[in-house]
C-alpha positions in Angstrom: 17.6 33.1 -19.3 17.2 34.7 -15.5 18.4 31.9 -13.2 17.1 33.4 -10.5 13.8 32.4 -12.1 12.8 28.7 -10.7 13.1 27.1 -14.2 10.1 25.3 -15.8 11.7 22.0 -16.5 12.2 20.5 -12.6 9.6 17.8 -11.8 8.2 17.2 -15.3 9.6 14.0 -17.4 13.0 13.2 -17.2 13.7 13.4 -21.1 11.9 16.8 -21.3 14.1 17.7 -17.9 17.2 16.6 -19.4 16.3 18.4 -22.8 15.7 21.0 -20.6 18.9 21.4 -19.0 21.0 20.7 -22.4 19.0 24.2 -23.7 19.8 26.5 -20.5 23.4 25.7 -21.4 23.2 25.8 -24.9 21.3 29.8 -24.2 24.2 30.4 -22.0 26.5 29.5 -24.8 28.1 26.6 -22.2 27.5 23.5 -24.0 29.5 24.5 -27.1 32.8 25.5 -25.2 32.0 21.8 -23.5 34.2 19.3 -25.0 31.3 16.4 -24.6 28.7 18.2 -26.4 28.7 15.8 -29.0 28.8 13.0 -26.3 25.1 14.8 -24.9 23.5 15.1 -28.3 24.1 11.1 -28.1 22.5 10.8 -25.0 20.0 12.6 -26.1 19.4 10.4 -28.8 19.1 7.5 -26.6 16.0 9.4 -24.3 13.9 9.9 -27.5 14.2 6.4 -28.2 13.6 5.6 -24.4 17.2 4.0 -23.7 17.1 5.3 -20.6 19.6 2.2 -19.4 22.0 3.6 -22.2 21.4 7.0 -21.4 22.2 6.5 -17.9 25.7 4.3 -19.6 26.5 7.0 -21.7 26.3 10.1 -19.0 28.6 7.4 -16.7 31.2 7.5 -19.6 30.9 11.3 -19.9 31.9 11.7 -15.8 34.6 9.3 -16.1 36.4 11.3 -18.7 35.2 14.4 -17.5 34.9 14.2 -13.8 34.3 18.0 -12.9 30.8 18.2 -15.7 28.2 19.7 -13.4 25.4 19.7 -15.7 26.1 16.5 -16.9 25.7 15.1 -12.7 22.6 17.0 -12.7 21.2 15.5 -15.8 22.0 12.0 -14.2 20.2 13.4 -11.3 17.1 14.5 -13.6 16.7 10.8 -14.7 17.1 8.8 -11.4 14.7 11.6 -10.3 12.0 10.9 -12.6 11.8 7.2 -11.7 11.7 8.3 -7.7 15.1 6.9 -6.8 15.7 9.8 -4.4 18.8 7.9 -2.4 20.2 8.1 -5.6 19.3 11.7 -7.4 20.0 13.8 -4.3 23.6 12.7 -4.3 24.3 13.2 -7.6 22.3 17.2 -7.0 24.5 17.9 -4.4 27.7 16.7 -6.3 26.7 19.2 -8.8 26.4 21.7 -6.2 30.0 21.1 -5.1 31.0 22.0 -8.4 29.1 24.8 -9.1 27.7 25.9 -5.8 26.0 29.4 -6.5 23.8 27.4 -9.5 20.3 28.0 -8.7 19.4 25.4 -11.3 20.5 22.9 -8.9 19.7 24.4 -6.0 15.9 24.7 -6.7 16.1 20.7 -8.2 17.8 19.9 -4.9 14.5 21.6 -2.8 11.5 19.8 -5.3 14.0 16.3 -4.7 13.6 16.9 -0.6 9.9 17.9 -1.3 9.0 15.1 -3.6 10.5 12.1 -0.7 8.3 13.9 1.9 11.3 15.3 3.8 10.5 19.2 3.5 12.8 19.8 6.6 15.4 19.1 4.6 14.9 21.3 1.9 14.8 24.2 4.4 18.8 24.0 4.8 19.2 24.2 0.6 17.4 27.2 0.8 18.9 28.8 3.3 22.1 28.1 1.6 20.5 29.8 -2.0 19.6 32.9 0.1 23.3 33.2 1.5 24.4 32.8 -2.5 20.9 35.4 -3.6 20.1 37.6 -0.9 18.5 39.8 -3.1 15.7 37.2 -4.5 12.6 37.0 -3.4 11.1 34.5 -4.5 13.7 32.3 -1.8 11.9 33.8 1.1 8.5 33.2 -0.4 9.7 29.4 -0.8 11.3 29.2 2.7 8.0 31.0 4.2 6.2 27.8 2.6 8.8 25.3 3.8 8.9 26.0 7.0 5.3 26.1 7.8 4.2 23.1 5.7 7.1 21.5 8.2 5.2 22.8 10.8 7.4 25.5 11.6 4.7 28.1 11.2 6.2 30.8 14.0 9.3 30.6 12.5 7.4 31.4 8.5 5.4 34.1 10.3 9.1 35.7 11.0 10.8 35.3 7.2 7.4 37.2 6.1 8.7 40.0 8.9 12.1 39.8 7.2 10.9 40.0 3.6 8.8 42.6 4.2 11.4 44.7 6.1 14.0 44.0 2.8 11.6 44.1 0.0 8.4 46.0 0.9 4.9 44.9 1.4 3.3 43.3 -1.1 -0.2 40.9 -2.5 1.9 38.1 -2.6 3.2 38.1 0.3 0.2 38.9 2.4 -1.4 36.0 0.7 0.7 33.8 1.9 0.3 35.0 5.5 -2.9 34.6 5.1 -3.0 31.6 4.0 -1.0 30.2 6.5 -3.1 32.5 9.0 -6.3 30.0 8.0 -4.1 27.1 8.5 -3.7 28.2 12.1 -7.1 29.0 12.4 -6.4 32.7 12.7 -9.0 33.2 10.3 -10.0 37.0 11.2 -6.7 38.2 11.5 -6.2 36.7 8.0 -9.3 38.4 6.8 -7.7 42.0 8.0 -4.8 41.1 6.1 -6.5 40.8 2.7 -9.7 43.2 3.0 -6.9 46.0 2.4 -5.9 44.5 -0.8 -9.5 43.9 -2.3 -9.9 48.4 -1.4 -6.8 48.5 -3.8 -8.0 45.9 -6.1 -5.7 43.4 -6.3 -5.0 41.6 -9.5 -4.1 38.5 -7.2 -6.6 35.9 -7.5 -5.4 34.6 -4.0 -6.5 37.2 -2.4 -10.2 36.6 -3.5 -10.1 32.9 -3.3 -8.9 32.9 0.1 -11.2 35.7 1.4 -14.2 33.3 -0.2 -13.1 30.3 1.8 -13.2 32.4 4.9 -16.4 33.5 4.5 -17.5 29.9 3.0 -16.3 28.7 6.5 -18.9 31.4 7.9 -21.3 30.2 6.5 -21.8 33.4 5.0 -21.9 32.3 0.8 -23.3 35.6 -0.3 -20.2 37.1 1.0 -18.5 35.0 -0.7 -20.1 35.2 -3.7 -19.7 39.1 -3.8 -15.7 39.0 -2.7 -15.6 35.8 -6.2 -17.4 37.8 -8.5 -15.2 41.1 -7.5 -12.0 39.2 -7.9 -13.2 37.5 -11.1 -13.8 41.2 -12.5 -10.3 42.6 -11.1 -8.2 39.6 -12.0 -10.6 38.4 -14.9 -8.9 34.5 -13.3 -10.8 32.7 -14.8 -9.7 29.4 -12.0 -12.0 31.6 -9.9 -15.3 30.5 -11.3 -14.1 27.1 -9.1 -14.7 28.9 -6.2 -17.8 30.9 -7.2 -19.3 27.3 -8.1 -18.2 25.8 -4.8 -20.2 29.6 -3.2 -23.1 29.5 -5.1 -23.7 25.4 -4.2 -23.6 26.4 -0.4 -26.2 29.5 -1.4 -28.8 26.8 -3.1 -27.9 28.7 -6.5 -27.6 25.3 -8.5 -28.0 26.8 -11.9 -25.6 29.4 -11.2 -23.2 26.6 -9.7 -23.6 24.7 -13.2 -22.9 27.7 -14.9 -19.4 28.9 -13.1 -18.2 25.0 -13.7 -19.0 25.2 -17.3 -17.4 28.9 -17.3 -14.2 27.1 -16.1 -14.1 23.9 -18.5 -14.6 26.0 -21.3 -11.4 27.9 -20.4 -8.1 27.7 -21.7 -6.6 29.7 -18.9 -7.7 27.4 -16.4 -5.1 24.3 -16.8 -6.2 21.0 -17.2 -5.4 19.4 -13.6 -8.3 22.0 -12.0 -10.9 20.7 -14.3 -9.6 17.1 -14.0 -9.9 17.6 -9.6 -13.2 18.6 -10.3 -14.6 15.9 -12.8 -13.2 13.4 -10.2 -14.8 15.0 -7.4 -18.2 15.1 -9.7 -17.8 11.5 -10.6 -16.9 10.2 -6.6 -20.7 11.2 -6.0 -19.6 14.4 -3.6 -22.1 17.0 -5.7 -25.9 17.8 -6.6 -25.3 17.8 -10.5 -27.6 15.7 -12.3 -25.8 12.8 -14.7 -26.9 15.1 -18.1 -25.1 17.9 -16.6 -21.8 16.2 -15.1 -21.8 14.4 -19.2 -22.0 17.9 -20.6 -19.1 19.0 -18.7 -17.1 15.8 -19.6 -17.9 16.7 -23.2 -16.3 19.7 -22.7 -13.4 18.1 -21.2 -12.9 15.6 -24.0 -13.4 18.9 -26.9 -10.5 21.2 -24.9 -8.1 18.4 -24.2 -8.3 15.5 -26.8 -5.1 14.4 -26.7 -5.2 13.6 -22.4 -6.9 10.2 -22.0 -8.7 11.1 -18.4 -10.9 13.5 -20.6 -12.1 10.2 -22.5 -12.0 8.3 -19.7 -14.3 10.7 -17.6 -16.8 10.9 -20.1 -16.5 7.2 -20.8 -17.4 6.7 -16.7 -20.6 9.1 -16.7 -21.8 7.3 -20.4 -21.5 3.8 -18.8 -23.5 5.2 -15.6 -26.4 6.6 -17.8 -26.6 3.4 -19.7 -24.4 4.1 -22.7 -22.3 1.3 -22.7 -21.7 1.0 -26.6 -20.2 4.5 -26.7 -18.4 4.2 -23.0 -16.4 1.5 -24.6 -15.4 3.5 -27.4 -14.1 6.2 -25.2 -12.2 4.1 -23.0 -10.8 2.3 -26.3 -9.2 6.0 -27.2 -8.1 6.6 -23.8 -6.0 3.3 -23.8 -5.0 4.0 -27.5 -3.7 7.4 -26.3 -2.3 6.1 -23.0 -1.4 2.6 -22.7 -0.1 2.9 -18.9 -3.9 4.3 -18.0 -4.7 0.8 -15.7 -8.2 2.6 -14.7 -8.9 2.8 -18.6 -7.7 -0.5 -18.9 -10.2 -1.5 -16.0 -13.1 0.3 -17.3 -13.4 -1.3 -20.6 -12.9 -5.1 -19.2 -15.6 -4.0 -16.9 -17.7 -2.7 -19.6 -17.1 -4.9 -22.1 -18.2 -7.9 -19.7 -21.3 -6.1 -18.8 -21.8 -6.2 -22.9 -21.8 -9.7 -22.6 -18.4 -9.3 -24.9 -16.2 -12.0 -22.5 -13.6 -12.5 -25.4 -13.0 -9.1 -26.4 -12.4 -8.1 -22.6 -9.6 -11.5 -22.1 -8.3 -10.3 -25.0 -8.0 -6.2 -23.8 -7.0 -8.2 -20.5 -4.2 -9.8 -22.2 -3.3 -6.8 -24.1 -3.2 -4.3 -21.2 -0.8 -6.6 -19.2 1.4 -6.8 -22.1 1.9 -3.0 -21.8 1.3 -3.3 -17.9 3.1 -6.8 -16.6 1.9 -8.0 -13.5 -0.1 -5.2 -12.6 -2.5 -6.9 -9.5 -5.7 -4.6 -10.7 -5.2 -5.9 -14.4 -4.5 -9.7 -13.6 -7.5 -8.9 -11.4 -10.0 -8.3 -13.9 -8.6 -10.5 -16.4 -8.7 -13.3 -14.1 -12.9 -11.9 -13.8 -13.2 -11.6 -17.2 -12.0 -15.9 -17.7 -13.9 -17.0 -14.8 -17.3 -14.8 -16.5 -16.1 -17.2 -19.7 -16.1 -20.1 -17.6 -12.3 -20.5 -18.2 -11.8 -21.9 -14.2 -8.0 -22.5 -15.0 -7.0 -19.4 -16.4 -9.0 -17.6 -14.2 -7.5 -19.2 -11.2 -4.3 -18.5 -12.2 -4.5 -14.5 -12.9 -6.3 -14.0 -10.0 -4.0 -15.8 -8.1 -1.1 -13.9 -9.6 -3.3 -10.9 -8.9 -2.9 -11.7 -5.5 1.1 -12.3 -5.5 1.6 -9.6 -6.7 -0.7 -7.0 -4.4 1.8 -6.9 -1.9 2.4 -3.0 -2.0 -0.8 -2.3 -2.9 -3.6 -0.8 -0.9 -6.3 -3.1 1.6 -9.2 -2.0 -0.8 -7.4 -3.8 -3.5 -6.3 -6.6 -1.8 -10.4 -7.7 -0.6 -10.8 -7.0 -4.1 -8.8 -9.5 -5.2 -9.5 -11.8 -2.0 -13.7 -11.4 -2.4 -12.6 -12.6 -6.2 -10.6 -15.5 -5.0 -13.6 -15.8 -3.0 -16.0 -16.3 -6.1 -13.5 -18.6 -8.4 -12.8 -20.9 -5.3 -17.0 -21.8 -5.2 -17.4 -21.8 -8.6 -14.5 -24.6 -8.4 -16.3 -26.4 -5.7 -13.8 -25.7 -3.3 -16.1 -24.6 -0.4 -12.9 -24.3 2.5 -10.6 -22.4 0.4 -13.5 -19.9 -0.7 -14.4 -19.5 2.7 -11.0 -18.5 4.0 -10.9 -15.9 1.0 -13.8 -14.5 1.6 -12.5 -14.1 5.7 -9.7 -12.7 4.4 -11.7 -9.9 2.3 -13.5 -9.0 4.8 -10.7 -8.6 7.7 -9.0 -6.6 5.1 -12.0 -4.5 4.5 -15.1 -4.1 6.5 -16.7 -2.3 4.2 -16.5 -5.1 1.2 -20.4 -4.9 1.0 -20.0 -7.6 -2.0 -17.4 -10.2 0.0 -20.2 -10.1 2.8 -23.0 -11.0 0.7 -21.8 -13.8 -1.5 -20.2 -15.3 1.2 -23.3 -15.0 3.2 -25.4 -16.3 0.6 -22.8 -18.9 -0.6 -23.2 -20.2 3.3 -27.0 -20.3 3.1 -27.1 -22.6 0.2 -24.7 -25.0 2.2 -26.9 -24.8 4.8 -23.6 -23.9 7.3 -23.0 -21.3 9.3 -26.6 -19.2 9.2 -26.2 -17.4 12.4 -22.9 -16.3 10.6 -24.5 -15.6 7.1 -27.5 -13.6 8.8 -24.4 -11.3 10.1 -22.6 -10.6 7.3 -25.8 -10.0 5.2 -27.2 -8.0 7.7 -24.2 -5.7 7.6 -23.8 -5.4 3.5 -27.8 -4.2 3.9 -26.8 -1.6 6.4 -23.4 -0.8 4.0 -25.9 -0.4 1.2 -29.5 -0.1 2.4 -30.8 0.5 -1.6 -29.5 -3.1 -3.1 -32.1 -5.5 -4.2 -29.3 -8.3 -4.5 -28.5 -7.8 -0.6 -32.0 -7.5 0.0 -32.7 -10.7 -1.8 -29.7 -12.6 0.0 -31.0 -11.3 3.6 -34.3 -13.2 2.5 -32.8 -16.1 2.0 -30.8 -16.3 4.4 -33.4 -15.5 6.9 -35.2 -18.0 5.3 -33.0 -20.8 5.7 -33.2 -20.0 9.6 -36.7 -21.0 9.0 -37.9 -16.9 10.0 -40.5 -17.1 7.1 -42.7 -13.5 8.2 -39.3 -11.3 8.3 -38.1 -13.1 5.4 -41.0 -12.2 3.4 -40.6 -8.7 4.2 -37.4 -8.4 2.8 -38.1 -10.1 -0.6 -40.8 -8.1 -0.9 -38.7 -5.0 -0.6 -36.0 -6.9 -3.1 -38.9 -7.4 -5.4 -40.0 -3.5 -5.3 -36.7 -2.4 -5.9 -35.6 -4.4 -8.8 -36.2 -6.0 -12.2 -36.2 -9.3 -10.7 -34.3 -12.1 -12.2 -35.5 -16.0 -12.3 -33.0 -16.6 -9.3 -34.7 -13.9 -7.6 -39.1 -15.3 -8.7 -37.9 -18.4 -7.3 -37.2 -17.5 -4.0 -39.7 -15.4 -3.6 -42.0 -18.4 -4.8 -40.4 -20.7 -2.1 -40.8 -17.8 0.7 -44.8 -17.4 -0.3 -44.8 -21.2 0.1 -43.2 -21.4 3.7 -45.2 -18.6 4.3 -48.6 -20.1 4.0 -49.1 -18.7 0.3 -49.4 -21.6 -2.2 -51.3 -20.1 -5.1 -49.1 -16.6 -5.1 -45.7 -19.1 -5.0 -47.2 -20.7 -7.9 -47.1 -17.5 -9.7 -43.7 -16.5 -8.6 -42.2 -19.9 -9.8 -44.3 -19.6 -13.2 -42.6 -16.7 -13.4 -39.0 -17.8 -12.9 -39.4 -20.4 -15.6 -40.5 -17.7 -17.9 -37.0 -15.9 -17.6 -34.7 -19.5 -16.6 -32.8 -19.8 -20.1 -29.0 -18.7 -19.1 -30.0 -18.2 -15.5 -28.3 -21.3 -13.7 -31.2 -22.3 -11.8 -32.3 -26.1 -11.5 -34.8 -26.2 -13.9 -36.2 -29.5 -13.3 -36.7 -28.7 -9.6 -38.8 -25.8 -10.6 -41.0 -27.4 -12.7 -41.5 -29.8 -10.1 -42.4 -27.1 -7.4 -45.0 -26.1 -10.5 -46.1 -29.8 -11.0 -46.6 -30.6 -7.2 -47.8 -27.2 -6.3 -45.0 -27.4 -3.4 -41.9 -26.7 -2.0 -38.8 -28.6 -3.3 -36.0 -28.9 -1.5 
């Protein structure tokens, strides 16, 4: 094996790391001179059985009888690694390094450690030391080129591309990376003149195309783009290039052809699995033209190529649910959790599902299984805590939720209003008016964009009668958050009509009206608005209406009927 060659193990799963590192030696015909070989097949053991505690115990007993056992430090160092104890894993890098300090092994683990706790300053010196060891690689410029200007040392990486060129020639690669960090810098034309000659010689570089396309994308000038793509996709035949080509032909208005490149891609086995994955999310967080039917057919894809990843199930699982497919949404995210019982979105998705199915039990008990395999995770006890108060189950639900909350503590403000605007919900629903209040404060200060928080509290203020000028603010701002929802629209109504503004509360149930399937909640105010409003025989028909559809609604039902009876307003 070339250890000059960064080796493929570093940053993937400790075991598979540690695996790793026991086969480099064993190749180098190390491990069976080592006296403690046996001792590493035992730890070994322990890692496929996930001991990790007694792997850890049995690598400690190895160094205590064997003090000066590089690999055996670095192994160590693989495992606290993989769990992110940095404080931990660098020291136990760099004691390997003493040991054996021309090991580029270590020496590249030591730079992805520094990289992967943020501090890429500190990687620079390990480099430096690896070139002083391996003047003669490469590769240990290109990485200090990147290090440096990702540290924002970008004068200093234009100079190591000076050196390496002086010691090992021009070359693609390297004037790629200029380039590159030419665009950072905005030196955008001088990056262009640095790759044009490299398309004359066609370059088998993808880079070079891809990064010529983004500077003409930034043009504005897409069919230049589009020729540079489709040349490099001839010369490289890169297949990660039809990315770019989509991304070229959306800014050119050439939809179907856009549609096309991103289905070139996900059929692809040499494009990896995270590209397609970045891409599906992006499709999914709403930033892209593609209709539903089309963003499906390219999750089907996804699911065919990579069965065995649950994000492939759980993206088509997301765009089913969205088109209306619940039944078969909750089957995918069934296999996703089967195939990955850590997935908390996957988790989330078929609670949510599920309770949108009307199928309260089987989402407790998904609830109750996921936080088995996930304890105390705030998102899970969340919806769990949802899912019992949906049941009715005040007690239980107050208690996850309230859990949920304890322990959000590292999580992120989004969250945390979740959880709050939740609180929010139970604390009404328990008759605990103060309390839900100050939850529902709390949502909102934590995020002013928690459309929802804003308009159940609003609404939950109107029906008190407390607060309006308040209420009339806060559902005011969830219409402007989201100007399309018939809920808000509704709630603005009411609101507006508690405050006795009958003409501009009509408008907005109106609009409510047009832009919904209307529920019994939603006939009766409108009834009671027509009323106020000077329109007795249209309220009539509203409130007809709302008995119609009042089984399982919640409404007073007696009061209606005596709105019907008396052919008037009931408070």
């Amino acid at each position: 094996m070339n250890m000059y060659k960064k080796i493929a193990c570093i940053g993937l799963l400790a075991v598979a790391g540690l695996f790793c590192t026991l086969d480099i030696y064993a190749q180098q015909g190390q491990i069976g001179e080592k006296p403690y070989k046996q001792l590493l097949v035992e730890v070994e053991g322990k890692l496929r059985t996930g001991d990790f505690a007694g792997a850890i115990e049995k690598l400690d007993d190895i160094l205590a009888k064997y003090p000066d056992a590089a690999e055996v430090y670095y192994a160590k160092a693989l495992l606290y690694g993989q769990a992110r104890n940095f404080d931990v894993a660098i020291p136990l890098t760099e004691k390997a390094l003493e040991i054996e300090p021309e090991n580029m092994l270590y020496l590249n683990y030591l730079v992805e450690l520094n990289k992967s706790q943020g501090d890429v300053a500190a990687a620079i010196p390990v480099i430096n030391r690896a070139i002083s060891v391996y003047p003669d690689n490469a590769s240990l410029y290109r990485e200090k080129m990147l290090l440096l200007h990702a540290s924002k040392q970008s004068d200093e990486a234009l100079k190591v591309y000076d050196e390496a060129v002086a010691k090992f020639g021009d070359s693609d690669t390297l004037d790629v990376m200029k380039a590159e960090m030419l665009v950072d810098l905005d030196r955008k034309q001088e990056a262009e003149k640095i790759l044009l000659p490299q398309v004359q010689n066609n370059s088998s570089l993808r880079q070079v195309y891809s990064t010529l396309g983004f500077i003409y994308m930034d043009r504005s000038s897409s069919k230049q783009a589009i020729q540079i793509l489709e040349k490099g996709l001839k010369n490289t035949n890169d297949h990660l290039l039809y990315l770019d080509l989509a991304d070229a032909y959306t800014a050119g208005k050439k939809d179907r052809l856009a549609f096309e490149s991103l289905r070139k891609a996900f059929e692809s086995t040499d494009v990896n699995y995270m590209d397609k994955h970045r891409v599906m999310f992006t499709l999914l967080s709403g930033k892209s033209e593609l209709a539903l039917e089309q963003i499906q057919d390219l999750a089907n894809i996804l699911v065919l190529k990579h069965p065995r990843i649950a994000d492939s199930h759980v993206a088509k699982g997301d765009v089913l649910w969205r088109r209306g497919n619940l039944q078969e949404a909750r089957s995918l995210f069934l296999t996703a959790v089967g195939l990955n019982r850590a997935h908390i979105d996957a988790w989330r998705m078929l609670m949510n599902v599920e309770m949108a199915l009307n199928e309260v039990d089987q989402a407790v008990d998904h609830g109750l299984e996921a936080l088995e395999a996930n304890p105390n995770n705030p998102m899970l006890l969340y919806f769990t805590g949802l899912a019992y108060m949906v049941k009715d189950d005040g007690e239980n639900a107050r208690k996850l939720m309230e859990a949920a909350l304890d322990n959000s503590g590292k999580e992120n403000t989004y969250l945390q209003s979740l959880i709050y605007a939740g609180l929010g919900d139970l604390y009404h629903k328990l008759d605990m008016a103060e309390v839900s209040d100050v939850a529902y404060e709390e949502a909102i200060k934590l995020d002013s964009t928690n459309a929802t928080a804003m308009n159940n509290y609003a609404y939950y203020l109107a029906e008190r009668n407390d607060k309006l000028e308040l209420a009339e603010k806060l559902s005011r701002q969830s219409n402007e958050l989201e100007p399309g929802s018939s809920t808000f629209q509704d709630t603005y109504a009411w609101v507006l009509f508690k405050q006795e503004n009958y003409k501009e509360s009509l408008k907005w149930m109106e609009k409510a009206v047009r832009g919904s399937s209307p529920s019994a909640v939603l006939y009766e105010h409108y009834g009671d608005i027509l009323f106020k409003a000077g329109n007795s025989k249209e309220a009539l028909r509203q409130w007809e209406k709302a008995l119609a559809m009042s089984d399982g609604s919640g409404i007073d039902v007696e009061k209606l009927k005596s709105k019907i009876a008396t052919k008037s307003y009931v408070e």
